[in-house]
N, CA, C and O of each residue as an XYZ file, in Angstrom:
356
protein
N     -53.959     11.785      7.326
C     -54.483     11.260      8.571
C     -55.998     11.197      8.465
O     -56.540     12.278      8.240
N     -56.806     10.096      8.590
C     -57.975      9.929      8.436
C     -58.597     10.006      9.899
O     -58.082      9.666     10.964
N     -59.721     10.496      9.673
C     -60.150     10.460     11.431
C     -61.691      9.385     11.298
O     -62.369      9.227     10.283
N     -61.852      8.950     12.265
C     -62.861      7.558     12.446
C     -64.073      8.474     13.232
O     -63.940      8.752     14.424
N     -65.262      8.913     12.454
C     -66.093      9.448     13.352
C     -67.692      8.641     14.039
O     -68.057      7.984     13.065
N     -68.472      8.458     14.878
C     -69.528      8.162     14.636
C     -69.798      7.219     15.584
O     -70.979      6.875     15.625
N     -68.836      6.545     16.584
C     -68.772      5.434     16.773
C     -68.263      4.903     18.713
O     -67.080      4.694     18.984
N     -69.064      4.813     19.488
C     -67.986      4.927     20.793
C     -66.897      4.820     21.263
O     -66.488      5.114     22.386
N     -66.078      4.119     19.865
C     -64.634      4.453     19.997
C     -63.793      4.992     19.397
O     -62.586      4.839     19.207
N     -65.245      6.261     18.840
C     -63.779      7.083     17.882
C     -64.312      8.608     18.237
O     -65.261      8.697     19.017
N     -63.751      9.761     17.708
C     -63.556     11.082     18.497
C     -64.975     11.102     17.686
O     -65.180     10.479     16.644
N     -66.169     12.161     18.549
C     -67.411     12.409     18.000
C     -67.315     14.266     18.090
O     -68.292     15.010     17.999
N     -65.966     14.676     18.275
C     -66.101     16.063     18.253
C     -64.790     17.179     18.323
O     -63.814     17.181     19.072
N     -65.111     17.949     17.428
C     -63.596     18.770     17.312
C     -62.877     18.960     18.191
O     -61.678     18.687     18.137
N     -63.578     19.579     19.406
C     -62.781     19.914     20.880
C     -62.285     18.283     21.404
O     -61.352     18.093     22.185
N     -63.051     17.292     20.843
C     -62.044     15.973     21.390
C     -60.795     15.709     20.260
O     -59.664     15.323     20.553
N     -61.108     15.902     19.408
C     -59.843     15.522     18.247
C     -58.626     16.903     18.828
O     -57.476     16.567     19.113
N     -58.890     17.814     18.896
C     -58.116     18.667     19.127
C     -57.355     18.433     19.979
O     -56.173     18.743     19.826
N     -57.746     17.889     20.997
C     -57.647     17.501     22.362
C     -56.417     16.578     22.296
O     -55.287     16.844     22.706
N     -56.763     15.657     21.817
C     -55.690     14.293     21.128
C     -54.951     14.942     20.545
O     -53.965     14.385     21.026
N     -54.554     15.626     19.936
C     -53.547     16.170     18.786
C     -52.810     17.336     19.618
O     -51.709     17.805     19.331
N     -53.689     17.746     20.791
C     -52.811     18.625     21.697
C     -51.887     18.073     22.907
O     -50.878     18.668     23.285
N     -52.328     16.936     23.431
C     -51.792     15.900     24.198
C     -50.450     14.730     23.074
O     -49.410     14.240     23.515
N     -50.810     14.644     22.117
C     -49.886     13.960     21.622
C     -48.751     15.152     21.502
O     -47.612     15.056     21.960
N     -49.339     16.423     20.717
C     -47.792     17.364     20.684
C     -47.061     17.470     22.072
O     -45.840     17.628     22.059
N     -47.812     17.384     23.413
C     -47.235     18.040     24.210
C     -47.114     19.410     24.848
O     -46.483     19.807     25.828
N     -48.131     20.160     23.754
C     -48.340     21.402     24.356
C     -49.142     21.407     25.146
O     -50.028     20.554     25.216
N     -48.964     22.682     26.167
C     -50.040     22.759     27.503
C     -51.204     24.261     26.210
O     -50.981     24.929     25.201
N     -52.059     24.094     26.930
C     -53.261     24.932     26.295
C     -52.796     26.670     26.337
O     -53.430     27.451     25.628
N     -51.646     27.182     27.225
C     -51.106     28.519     27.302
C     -50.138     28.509     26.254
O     -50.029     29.634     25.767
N     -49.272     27.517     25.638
C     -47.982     27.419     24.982
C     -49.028     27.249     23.422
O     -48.842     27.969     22.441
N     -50.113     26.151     23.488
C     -50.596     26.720     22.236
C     -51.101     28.154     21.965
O     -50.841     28.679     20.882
N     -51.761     28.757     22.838
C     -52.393     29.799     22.506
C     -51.204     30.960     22.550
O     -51.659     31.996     22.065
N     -50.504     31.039     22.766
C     -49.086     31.374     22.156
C     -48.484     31.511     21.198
O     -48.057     32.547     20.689
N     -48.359     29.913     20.705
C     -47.886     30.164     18.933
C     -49.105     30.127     18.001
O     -48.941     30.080     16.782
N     -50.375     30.147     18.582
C     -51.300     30.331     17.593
C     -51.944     31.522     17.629
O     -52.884     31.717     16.859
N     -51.543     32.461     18.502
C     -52.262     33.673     18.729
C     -53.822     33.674     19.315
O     -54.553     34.613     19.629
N     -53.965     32.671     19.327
C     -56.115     32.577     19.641
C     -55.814     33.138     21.162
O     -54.830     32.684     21.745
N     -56.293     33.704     21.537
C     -56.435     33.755     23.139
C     -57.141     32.916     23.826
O     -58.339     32.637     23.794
N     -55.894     32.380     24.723
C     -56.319     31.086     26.084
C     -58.036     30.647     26.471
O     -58.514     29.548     26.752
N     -58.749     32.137     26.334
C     -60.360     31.724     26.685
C     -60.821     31.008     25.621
O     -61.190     29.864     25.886
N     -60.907     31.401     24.385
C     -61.076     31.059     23.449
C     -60.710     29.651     23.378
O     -61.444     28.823     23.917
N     -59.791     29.340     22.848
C     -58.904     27.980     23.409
C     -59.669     27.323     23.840
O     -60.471     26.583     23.271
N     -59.472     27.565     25.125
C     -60.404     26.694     26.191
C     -62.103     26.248     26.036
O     -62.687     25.208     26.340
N     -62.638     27.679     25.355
C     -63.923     27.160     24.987
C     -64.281     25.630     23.822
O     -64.914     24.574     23.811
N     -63.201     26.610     22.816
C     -62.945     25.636     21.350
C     -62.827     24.343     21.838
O     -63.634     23.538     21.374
N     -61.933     23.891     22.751
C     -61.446     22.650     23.283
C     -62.305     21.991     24.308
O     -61.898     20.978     24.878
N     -63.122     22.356     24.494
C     -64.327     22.078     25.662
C     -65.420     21.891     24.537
O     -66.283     21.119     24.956
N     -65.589     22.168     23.722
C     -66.839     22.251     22.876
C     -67.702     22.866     23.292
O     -68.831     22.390     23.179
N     -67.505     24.320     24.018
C     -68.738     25.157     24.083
C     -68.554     26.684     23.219
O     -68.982     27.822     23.407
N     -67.812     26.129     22.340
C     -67.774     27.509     21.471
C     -67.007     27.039     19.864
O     -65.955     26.451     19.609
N     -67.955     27.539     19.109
C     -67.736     27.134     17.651
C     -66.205     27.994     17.333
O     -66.329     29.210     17.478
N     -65.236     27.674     17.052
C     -64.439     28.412     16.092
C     -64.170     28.895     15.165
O     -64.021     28.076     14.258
N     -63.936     30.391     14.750
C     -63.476     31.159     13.684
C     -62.227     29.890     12.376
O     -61.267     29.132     12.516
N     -63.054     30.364     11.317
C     -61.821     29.682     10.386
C     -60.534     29.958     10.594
O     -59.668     29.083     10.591
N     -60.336     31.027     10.765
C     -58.858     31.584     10.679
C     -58.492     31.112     12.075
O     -57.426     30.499     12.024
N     -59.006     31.176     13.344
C     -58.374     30.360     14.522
C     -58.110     29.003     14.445
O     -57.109     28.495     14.952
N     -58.922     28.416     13.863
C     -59.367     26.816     13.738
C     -57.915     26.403     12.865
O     -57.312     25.352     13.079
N     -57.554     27.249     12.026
C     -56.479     27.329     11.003
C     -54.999     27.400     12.081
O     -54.115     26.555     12.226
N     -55.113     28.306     12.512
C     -53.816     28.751     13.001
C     -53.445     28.094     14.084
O     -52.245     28.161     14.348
N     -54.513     27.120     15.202
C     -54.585     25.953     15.613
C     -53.946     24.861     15.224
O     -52.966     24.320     15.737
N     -54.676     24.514     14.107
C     -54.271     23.371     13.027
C     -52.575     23.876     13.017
O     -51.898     22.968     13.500
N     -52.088     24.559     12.778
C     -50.848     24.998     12.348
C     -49.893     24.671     13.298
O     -48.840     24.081     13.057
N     -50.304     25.093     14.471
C     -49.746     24.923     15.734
C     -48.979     23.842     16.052
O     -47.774     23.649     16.215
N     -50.227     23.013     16.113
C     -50.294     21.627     16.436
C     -49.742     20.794     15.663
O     -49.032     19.857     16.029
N     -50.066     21.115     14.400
C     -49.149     20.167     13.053
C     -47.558     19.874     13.714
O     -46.965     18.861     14.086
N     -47.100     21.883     13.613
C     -45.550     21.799     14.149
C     -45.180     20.683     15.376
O     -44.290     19.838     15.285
N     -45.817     20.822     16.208
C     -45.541     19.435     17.826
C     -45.690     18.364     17.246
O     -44.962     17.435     17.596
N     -46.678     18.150     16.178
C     -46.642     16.878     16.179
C     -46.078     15.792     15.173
O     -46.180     14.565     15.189
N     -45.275     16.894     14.047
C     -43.883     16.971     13.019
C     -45.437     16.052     11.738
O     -45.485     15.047     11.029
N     -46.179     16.919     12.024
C     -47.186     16.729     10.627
C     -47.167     17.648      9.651
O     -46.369     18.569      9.833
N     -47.981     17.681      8.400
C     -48.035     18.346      7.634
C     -49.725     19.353      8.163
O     -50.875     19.026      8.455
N     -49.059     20.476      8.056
C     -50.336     21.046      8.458
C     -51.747     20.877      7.488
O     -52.907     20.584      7.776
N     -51.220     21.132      6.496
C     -52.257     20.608      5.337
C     -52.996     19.771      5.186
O     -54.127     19.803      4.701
N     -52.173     18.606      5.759
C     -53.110     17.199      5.996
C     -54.137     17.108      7.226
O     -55.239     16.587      7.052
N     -53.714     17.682      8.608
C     -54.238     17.768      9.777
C     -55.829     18.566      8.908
O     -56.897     18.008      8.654
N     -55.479     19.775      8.683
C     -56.646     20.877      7.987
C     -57.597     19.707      7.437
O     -58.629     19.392      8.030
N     -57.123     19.028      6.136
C     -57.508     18.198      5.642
C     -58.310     17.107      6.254
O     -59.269     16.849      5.527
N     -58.271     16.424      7.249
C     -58.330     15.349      8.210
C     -59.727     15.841      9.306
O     -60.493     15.076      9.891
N     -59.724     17.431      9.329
C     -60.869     17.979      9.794
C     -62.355     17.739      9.246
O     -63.310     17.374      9.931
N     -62.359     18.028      7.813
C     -63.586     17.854      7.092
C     -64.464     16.791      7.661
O     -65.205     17.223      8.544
N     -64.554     15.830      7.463
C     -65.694     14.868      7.750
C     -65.928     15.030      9.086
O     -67.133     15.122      9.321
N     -65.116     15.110     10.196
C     -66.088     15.570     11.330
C     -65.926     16.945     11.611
O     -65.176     17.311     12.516
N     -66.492     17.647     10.992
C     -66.852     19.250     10.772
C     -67.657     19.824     10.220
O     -68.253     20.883     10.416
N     -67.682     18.332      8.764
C     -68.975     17.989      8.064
C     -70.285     17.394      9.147
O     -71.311     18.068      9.247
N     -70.143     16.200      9.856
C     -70.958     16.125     10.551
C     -70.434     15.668     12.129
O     -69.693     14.817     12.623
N     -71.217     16.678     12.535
C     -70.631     17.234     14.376
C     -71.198     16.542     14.586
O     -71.832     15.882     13.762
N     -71.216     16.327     16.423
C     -71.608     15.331     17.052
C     -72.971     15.662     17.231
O     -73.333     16.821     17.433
N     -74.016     14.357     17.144
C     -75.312     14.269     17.050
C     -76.051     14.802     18.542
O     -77.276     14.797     18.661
């Protein structure tokens, strides 16, 4: 899955890509933080973009979400880099 960054019509930030990938699975933000263990505040910050995330949350996120959305988690992980490489300006 390639992600399109940079551009007014494409995601300029993790808490928005996340966002999309949490709305397409269908999970509500309590049911992820559930099977991903992060706690709900957390969550909520990550997904708001007022709080940077831990690798290992950011991971177990990714994991989450893969499952709802019958992806390969590996690839989602994967699909992160370039906008992670460069965040929103």
């Amino acid at each position: 899955m390639e992600i399109e960054t940079g551009n007014h019509y494409s995601l300029r930030s993790l808490g928005e890509l996340l966002t999309v990938w949490r709305l397409r699975s269908s999970k509500r933000l309590s049911e992820l933080s559930q099977q991903s263990g992060v706690p709900y505040a957390t969550l909520w910050g990550i997904f708001h973009d007022r709080r940077q995330p831990r690798a290992a949350d950011l991971r177990a996120i990714v994991r989450a979400l893969a499952e709802g959305l019958g992806e390969d988690a590996d690839e989602l992980w994967t699909a992160l880099g370039p906008l992670l490489d460069h965040p929103r300006d």
